[in-house]
FITORTI-459875 format. One line per field, with one value per residue (C-alpha): x, y, z. Coordinates in pm, 1 decimal. Each point is the difference from the previous one (the first is absolute). Layout:
REM FITORTI-459875
u	[X  ...] .
v	[Y  ...] .
w	[Z  ...] .
***
This chain:
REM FITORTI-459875
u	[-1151.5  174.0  -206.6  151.5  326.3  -292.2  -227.1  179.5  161.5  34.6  221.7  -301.5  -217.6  73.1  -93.6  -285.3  -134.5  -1.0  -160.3  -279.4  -51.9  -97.7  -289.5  158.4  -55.9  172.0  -136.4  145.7  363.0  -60.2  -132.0  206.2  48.6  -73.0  82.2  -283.8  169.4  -267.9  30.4  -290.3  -18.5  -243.2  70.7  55.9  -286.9  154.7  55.2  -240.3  -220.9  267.2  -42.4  -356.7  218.4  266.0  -297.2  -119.5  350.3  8.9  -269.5  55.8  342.7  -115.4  -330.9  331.9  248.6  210.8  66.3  -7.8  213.6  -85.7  260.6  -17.6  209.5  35.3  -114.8  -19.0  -291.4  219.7  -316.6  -99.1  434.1  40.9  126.0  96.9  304.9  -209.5  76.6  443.7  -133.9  -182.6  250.6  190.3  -265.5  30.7  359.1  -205.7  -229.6  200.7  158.1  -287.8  -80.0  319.8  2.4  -317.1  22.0  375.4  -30.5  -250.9  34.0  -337.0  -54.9  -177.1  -121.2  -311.3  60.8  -300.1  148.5  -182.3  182.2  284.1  344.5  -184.2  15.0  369.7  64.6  -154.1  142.1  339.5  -65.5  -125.9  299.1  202.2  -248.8  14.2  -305.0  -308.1  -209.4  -321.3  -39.8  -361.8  -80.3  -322.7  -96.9  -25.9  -265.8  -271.0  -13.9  -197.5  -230.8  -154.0  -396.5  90.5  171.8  370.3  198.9  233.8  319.2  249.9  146.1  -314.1  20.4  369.6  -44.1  -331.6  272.8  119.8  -301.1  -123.4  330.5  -33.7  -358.8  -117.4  -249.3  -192.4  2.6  -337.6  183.4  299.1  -145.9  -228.0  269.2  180.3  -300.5  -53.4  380.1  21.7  -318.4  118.7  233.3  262.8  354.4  -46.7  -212.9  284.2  300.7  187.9  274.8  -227.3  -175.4  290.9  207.2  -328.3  -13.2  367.2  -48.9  -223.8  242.8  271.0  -202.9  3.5  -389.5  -271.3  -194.9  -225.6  223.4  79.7  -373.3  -251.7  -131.9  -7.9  -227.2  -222.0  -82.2  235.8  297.6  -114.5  -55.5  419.8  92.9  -164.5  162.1  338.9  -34.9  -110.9  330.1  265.4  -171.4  79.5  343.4  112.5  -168.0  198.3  364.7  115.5  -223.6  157.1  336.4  -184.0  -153.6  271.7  -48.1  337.4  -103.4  -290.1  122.1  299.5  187.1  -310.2  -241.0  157.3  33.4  -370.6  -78.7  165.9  -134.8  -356.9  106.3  42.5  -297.1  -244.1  227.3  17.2  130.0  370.3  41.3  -1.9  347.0  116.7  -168.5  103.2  361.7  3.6  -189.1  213.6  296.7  -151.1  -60.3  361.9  -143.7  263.9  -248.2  57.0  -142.8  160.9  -158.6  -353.3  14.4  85.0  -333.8  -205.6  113.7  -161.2  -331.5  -293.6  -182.2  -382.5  -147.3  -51.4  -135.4  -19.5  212.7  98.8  -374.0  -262.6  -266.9  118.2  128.6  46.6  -315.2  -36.9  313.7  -194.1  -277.4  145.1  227.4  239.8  365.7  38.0  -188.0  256.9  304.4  -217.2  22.5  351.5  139.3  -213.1  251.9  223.8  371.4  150.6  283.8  304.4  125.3  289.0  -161.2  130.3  -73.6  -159.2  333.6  173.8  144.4  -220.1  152.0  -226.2  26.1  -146.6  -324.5  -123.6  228.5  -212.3  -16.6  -122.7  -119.6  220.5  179.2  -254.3  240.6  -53.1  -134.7  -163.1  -152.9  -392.4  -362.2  -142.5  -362.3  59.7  86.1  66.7  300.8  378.2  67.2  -186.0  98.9  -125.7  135.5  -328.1  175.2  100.8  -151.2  -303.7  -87.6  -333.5  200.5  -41.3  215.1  -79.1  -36.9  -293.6  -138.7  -100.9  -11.5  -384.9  -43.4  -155.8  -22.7  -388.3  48.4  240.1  -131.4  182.4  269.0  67.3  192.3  348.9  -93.5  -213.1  242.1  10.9  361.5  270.2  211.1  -85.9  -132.3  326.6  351.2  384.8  153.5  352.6  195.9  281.1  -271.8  -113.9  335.5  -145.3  -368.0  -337.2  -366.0  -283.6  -358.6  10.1  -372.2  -95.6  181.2  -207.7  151.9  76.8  308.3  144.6  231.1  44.9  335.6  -98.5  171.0  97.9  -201.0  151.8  -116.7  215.9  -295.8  -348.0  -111.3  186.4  -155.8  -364.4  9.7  165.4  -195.9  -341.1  187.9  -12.5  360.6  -18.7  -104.9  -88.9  349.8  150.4  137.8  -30.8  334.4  -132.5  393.3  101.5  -304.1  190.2  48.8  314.0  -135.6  -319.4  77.2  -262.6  -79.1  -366.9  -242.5  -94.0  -377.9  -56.1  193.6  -82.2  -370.1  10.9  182.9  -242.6  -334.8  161.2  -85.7  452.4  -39.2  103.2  292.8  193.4  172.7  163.3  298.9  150.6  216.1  -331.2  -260.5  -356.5  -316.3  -177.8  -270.4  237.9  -71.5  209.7  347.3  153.7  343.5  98.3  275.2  287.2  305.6  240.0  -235.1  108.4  125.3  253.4  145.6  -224.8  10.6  -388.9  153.6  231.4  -367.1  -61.2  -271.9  -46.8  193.1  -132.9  -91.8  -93.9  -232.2  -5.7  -220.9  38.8  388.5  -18.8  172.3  26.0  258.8  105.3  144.2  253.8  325.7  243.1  275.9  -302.1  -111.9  353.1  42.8  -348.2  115.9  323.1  -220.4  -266.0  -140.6  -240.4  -301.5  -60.4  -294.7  -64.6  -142.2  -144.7  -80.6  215.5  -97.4  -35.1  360.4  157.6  -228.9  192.5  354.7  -92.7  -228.5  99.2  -135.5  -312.2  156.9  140.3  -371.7  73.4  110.6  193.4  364.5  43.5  404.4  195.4] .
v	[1041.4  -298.0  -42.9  375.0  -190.9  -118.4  276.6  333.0  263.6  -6.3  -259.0  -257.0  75.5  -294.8  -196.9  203.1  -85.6  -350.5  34.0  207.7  -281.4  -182.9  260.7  258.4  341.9  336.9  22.4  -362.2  107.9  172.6  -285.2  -288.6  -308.3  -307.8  -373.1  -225.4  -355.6  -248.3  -384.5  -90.7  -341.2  -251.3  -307.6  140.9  2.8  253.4  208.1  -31.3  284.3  239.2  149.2  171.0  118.1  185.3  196.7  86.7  156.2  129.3  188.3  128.3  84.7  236.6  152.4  56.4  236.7  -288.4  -179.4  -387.3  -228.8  -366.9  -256.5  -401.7  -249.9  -317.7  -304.0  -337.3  -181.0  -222.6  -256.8  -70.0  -13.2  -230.6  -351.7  33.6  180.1  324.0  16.9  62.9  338.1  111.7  146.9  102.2  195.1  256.9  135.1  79.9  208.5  149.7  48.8  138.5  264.5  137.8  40.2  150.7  221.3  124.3  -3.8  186.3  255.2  -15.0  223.6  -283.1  -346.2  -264.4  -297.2  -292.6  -333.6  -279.6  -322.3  -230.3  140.7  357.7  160.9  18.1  -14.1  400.4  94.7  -99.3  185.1  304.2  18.4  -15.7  304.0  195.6  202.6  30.5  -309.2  -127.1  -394.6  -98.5  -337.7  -162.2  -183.2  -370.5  -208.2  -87.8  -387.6  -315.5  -157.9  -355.5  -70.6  -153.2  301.8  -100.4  268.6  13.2  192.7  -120.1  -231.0  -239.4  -13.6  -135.6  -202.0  -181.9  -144.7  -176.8  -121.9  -106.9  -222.2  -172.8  -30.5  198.3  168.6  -75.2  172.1  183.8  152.5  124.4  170.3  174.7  124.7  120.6  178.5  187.4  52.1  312.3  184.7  294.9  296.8  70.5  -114.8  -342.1  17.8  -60.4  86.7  -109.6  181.2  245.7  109.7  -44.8  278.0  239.1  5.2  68.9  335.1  104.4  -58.5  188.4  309.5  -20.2  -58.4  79.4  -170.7  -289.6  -65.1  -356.5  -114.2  192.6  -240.7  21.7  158.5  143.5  405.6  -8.9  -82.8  201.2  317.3  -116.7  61.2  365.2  40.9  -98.3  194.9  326.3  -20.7  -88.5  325.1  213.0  -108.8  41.1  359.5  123.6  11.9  -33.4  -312.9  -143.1  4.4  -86.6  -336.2  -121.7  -403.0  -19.7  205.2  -190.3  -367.7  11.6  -211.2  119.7  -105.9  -343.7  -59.0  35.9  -181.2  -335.7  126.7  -26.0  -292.6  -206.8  112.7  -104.8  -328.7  100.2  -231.0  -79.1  141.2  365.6  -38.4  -111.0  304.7  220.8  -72.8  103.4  335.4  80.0  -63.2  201.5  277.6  -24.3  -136.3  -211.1  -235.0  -413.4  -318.3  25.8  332.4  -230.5  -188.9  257.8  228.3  -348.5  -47.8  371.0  -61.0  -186.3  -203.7  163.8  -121.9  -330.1  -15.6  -265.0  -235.0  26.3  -9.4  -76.5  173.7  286.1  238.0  340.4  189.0  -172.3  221.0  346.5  -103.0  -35.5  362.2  -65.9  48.6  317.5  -153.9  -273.8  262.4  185.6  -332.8  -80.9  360.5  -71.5  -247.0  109.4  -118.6  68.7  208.1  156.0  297.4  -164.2  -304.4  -94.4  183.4  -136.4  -1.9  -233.5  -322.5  -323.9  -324.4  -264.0  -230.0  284.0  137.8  19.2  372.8  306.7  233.9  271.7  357.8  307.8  -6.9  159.4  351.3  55.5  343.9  -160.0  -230.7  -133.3  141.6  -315.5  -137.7  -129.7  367.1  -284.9  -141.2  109.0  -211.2  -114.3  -278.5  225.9  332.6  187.4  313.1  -178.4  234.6  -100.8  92.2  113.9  276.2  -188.2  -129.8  -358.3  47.6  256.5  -194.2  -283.0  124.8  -0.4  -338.9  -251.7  -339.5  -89.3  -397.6  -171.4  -270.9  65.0  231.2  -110.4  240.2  -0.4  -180.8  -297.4  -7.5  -368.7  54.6  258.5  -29.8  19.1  -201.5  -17.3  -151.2  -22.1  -353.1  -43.4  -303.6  -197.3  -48.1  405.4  168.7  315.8  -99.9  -160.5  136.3  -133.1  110.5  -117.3  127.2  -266.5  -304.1  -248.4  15.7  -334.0  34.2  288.8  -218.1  -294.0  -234.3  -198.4  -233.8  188.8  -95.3  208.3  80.4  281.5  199.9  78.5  -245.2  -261.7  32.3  46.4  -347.7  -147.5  123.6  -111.0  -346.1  -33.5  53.0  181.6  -129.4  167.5  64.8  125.9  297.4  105.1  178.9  232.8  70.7  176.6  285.3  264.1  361.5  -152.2  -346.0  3.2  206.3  271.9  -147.7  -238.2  27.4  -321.2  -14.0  -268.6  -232.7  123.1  32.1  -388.4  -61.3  160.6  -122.3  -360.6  40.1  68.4  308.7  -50.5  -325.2  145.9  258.4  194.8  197.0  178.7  233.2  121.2  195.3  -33.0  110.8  216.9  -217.5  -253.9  -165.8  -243.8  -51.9  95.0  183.5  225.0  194.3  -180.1  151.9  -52.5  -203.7  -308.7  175.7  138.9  -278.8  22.6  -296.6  -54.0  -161.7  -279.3  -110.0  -372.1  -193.0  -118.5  268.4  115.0  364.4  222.7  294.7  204.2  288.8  95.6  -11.3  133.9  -305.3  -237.2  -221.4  -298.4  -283.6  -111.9  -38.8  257.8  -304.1  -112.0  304.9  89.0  -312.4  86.7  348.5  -114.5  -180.1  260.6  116.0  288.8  -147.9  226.6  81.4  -5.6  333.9  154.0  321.4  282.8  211.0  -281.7  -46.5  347.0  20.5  -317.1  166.8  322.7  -65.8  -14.8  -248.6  17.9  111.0  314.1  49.8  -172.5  374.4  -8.7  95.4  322.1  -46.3  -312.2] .
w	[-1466.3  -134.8  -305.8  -88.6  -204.8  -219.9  4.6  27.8  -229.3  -382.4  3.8  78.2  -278.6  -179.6  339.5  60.2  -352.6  77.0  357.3  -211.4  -186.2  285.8  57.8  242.9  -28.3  68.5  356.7  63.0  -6.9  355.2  180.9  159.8  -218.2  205.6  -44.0  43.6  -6.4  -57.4  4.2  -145.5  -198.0  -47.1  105.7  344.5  269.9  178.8  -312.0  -281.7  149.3  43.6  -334.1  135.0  315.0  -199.4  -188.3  330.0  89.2  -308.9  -12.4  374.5  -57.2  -303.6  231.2  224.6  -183.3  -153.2  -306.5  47.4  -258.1  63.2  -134.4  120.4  141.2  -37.5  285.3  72.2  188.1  220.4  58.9  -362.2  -43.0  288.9  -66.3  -328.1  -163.9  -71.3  394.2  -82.1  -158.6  320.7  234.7  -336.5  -102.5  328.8  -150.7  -339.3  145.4  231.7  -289.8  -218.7  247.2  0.2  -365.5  -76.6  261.9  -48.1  -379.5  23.9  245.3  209.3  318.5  250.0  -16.8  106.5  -14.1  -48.9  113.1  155.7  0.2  29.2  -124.0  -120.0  341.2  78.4  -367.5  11.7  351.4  -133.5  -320.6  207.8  175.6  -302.9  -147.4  339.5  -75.9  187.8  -24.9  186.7  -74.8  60.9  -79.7  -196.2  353.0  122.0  -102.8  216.8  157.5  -185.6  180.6  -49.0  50.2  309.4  129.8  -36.5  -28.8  -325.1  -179.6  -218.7  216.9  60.3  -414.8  55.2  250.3  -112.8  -295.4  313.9  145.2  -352.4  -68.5  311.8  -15.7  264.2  -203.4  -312.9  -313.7  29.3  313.9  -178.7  -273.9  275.0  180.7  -334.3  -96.2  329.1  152.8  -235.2  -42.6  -165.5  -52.1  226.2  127.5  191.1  303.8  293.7  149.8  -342.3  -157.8  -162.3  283.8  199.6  -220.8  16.7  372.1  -15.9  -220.2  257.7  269.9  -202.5  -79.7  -364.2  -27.7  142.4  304.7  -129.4  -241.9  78.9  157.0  -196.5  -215.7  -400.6  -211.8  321.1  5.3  307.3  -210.2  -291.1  260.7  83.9  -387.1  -20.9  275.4  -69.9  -295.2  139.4  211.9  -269.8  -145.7  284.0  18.8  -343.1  15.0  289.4  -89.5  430.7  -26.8  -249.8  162.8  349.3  -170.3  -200.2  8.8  206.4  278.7  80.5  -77.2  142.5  365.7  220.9  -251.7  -71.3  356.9  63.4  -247.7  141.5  350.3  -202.5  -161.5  318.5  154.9  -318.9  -62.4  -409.7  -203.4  -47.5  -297.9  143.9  206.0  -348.2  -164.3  261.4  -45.3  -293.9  31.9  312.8  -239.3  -297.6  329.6  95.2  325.5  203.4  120.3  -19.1  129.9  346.7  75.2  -79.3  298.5  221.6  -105.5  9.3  385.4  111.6  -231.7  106.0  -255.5  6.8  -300.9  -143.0  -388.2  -213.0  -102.4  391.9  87.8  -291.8  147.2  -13.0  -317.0  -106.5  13.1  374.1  80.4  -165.1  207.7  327.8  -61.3  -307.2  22.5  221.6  250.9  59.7  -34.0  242.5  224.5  -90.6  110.4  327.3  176.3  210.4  -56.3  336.5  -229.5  159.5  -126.6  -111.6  -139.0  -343.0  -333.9  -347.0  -121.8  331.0  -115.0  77.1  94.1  -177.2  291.9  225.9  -180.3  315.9  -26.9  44.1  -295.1  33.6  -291.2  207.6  328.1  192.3  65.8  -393.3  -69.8  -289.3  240.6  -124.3  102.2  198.0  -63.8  341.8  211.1  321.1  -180.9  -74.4  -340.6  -242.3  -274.3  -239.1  -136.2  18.1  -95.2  -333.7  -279.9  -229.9  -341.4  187.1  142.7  336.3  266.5  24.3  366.0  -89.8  -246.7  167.3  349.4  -13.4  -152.8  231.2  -13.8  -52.5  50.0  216.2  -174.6  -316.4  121.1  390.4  231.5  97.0  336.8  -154.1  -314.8  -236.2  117.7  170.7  -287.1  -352.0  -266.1  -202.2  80.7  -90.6  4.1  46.5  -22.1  -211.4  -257.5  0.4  82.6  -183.5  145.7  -58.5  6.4  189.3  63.6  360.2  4.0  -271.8  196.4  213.2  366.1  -20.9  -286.5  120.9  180.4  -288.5  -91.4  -332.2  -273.6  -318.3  -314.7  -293.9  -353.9  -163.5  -187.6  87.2  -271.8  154.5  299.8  -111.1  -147.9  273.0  284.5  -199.5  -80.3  364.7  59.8  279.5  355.7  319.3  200.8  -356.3  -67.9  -335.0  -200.5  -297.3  -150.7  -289.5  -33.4  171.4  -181.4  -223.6  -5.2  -82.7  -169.2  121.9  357.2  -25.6  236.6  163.0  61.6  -242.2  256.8  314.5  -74.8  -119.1  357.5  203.7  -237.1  77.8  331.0  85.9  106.0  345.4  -64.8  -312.1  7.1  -324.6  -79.3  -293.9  -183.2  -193.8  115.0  129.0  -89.5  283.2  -26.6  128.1  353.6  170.5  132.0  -315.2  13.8  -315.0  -135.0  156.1  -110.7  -95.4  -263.3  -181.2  -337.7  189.5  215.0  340.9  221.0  -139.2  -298.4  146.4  239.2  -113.1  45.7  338.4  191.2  349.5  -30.2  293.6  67.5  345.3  -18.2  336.1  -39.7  -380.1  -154.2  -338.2  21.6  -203.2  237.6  -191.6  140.9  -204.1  -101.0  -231.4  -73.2  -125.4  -199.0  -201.8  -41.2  -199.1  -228.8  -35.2  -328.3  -48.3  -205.9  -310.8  -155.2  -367.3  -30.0  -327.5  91.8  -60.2  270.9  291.3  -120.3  102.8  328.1  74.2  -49.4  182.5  268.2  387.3  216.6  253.6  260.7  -177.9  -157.9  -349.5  -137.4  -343.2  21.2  -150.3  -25.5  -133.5] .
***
């Protein structure tokens, strides 16, 4: 075992001595040591419970054969953060416990891991710790809330909270009506009720094999999800126990380029929130994955989009997905449609011409001897690599091969899809050289195809005030500059802004862009994580107000129409704005970190 360089031999009396004094015994020295990483705080709905689920893991790791060791992380609750400078520490805080895993468990020298996240910047701040670890780990999360719900019926999350701010500054609802709807939008424990970043990171661990099914859509504190942590528990056991295991389900061979792969191809059919491709950058990076924007596209053209949760559709939220078959039911439906591969079609790894997403990409040419198990036995290809290895033991092919959709209400079929491509998108253009993300399944039809006049505020504060001032106008497009990974520094989400847009009643005239980051509660045509971002010298910064600004979905396009004489002349003048910033820490993120298109990762060499 691992934990033998702490355990073992004469030489580790003195360590033993101080492992005694934790309360382990003789017999303990024989068992596997396990990790149980644990982000329970407070002030976090999707957290302040998970104390009571690491004592369950705890005690059904011991009834197992192993020794658990719980340690904490830290977290930040983006929606409480949002709109206010707490928010520069949230994307900031992913690096610390990425780095906070890696030190517990390397200084420390434990055998396996669970990991308890929930929300936010947690998620892929683990998986990139994990990788870092490369031991056996099972993540299962504490579960998404459950929807609020108004006397009337109205069905709330997070987002109606947000955007009743809106309707309550232009006077579209009283104040009886807003304190209502803040009362009810959250009823209780649980990662927020949609298809939000939370969620949209647990779904993803399902699709990469690293927990177990239900992970993402059973909701919180239920017996169901509790039955999921003895479960998960029982299996880390049984790993750590078996020395072959061990080696079998190291972190690396399970998340590794099939397992980020299907996890955009789930991505696209679920329309998560934006934040993932910016989250999975990173962890493909941290996996030593070659994997990048363009390849984004390319798996979006090939996926259908097959289920609609809120923000995208309001009535609808996470425990509607469990209900209607979960996760594996729409891999099960995404590995259904057939491709029309050659066996020479292009590999994960073929280069991808931005201008042509329309590009097939395909897992394996189809002559591979390593070639995937099928859910579909009529079919050649799959998106999917269903033989991709789970931490179930599984092939993900066998896992959910007998997981049905129960309603096409909730999760459609590929042939009566919301769309034949999927809910994300890549925009290219001379304002995103590097690329923009939208949540094409969150835009009304209507701006998908939108040219607007620039109105430009160069921090999310800025902007707040201006767009409740009344600054902005239908047939505007707002510019959010200067909240990118290096300027922000620590890359804002935008919800505050875009919920006031759409609770204005703008939702379908104004469009937004920005080097910052949204919320995946966000709905709208709002365009993130342009890059290059302001800080460092992207065309976003010279915009000025009144600029004609263009956005082609269909073609996969923001553009600034300016002619490039003027933009020249600006350029030679151009100034980076800089922020007076006090913190220490937001300081050196800001000299290290990459930009979004490269997954805001710190540099680890000067």
């Amino acid at each position: 075992m691992r934990s033998d360089i702490i355990k073992k031999g004469y030489q580790k009396a003195p360590h033993r001595s101080l492992l005694r004094a934790t309360g382990l015994q003789d017999a303990d020295f024989d068992k596997p040591f396990i990790g149980v990483a644990n982000s329970y705080i407070d002030i976090i709905p999707g957290h302040f419970f998970l104390n009571k689920y690491a004592a369950i893991i705890k005690e059904e790791i011991r009834a197992a054969g192993g020794v658990p060791f719980e340690f904490n992380t830290i977290g930040v609750d983006d929606g409480i953060a949002m709109g206010h400078s707490g928010m520069l520490y949230s994307l900031p805080s992913r690096e610390l416990i990425a780095d906070s895993i890696e030190t517990m468990m390397n200084a420390h020298a434990l055998d396996a891991m669970i990991c308890i996240p929930n929300c936010d910047k947690i998620v892929p701040g683990m998986l990139m710790g994990a990788l870092r670890v490369n031991v056996p780990t099972i993540f299962v999360s504490g579960g998404p809330m459950r929807a609020g719900k108004l006397e009337d019926g109205t069905i709330l999350d997070l987002n109606s909270a947000f955007e009743a701010v809106g309707a309550y500054s232009e006077g579209k609802i009283d104040e009886k009506r807003l304190h209502e709807i803040e009362c009810k939008a959250c009823p209780g424990g649980g990662s927020c009720s949609g298809m939000f970043t939370a969620n949209s990171m647990n779904t993803l661990c399902e699709a990469m094999g690293v927990a177990l099914p239900g992970n993402g859509t059973i909701p919180a504190l239920t017996p169901e999800r509790e039955a999921l942590l003895r479960q998960a528990a029982r299996r880390i056991v049984e790993i750590a126990l078996d020395e072959g295991k061990s080696e079998q389900f190291k972190f690396r061979n399970i998340l590794n380029k099939k397992a980020v792969h299907n996890a955009f191809v789930v991505d696209m059919a679920m329309g998560g929130s934006t934040n993932t491709i910016l989250h999975m950058l990173a962890i493909a990076k941290e996996a030593e994955v070659d994997f990048d924007l363009q390849s984004i596209n390319a798996i979006a053209q090939n996926v259908a989009h097959i289920a609609k949760i809120a923000p995208a559709l309001s009535t609808v939220h996470m425990e509607d997905i469990n209900r209607a078959g979960g996760v594996s039911a729409v891999m099960n439906e995404v590995a259904k449609r057939d491709l029309g591969f050659s066996d020479k079609s292009p590999t994960l790894n073929a280069s991808h011409n931005p201008k042509n997403s329309s590009q097939i990409l395909e897992c394996q040419d189809s002559s591979s001897t390593n070639s995937p198990t099928l859910a579909n036995p009529d079919s050649t290809q799959s998106i999917l690599y269903l033989d991709a290895l789970t931490i179930t033991g599984e092939k993900l092919g066998e896992r959910i091969q007998s997981a049905n959709i129960t309603d096409s209400s909730i999760i459609r079929h590929n042939d009566n899809a919301y769309s034949p491509v999927g809910g994300l998108k890549i925009l290219y253009g001379n304002l995103a050289t590097q690329g923009a993300v939208l949540k094409v399944a969150a835009v009304a039809e209507s701006m998908k195809e939108f040219e607007g006049s620039a109105v430009c505020f160069n921090s999310q504060d800025e902007a707040i005030k201006g767009i409740a001032g009344g600054k902005v106008k239908a047939g505007n497009v707002v510019v959010i500059r200067y909240e990118g990974p290096k300027g922000g520094p620590g890359m804002q989400e935008m919800l505050s802004p875009t919920s006031l847009i759409m609770g204005m009643g703008l939702g379908e005239s104004v469009a937004l862009i920005t080097d910052g980051r949204f919320s995946g509660a966000t709905r709208g045509a709002c365009i993130g994580h342009i890059s290059p971002e302001a800080a460092e010298g992207g065309l976003i910064g010279l915009i000025e107000d009144g600029d004609k600004i263009r956005i082609s979905v269909s073609e996969g396009v923001l553009e600034l129409l300016v002619d490039s004489v003027i933009l020249e002349s600006r350029r030679a003048k151009w100034q980076p704005i800089k922020k007076d910033i006090k913190s220490k820490w937001l300081k050196r993120y800001a000299l290290l970190v990459s930009n979004a298109a490269n997954g805001a990762v710190l540099k680890t060499e000067l």
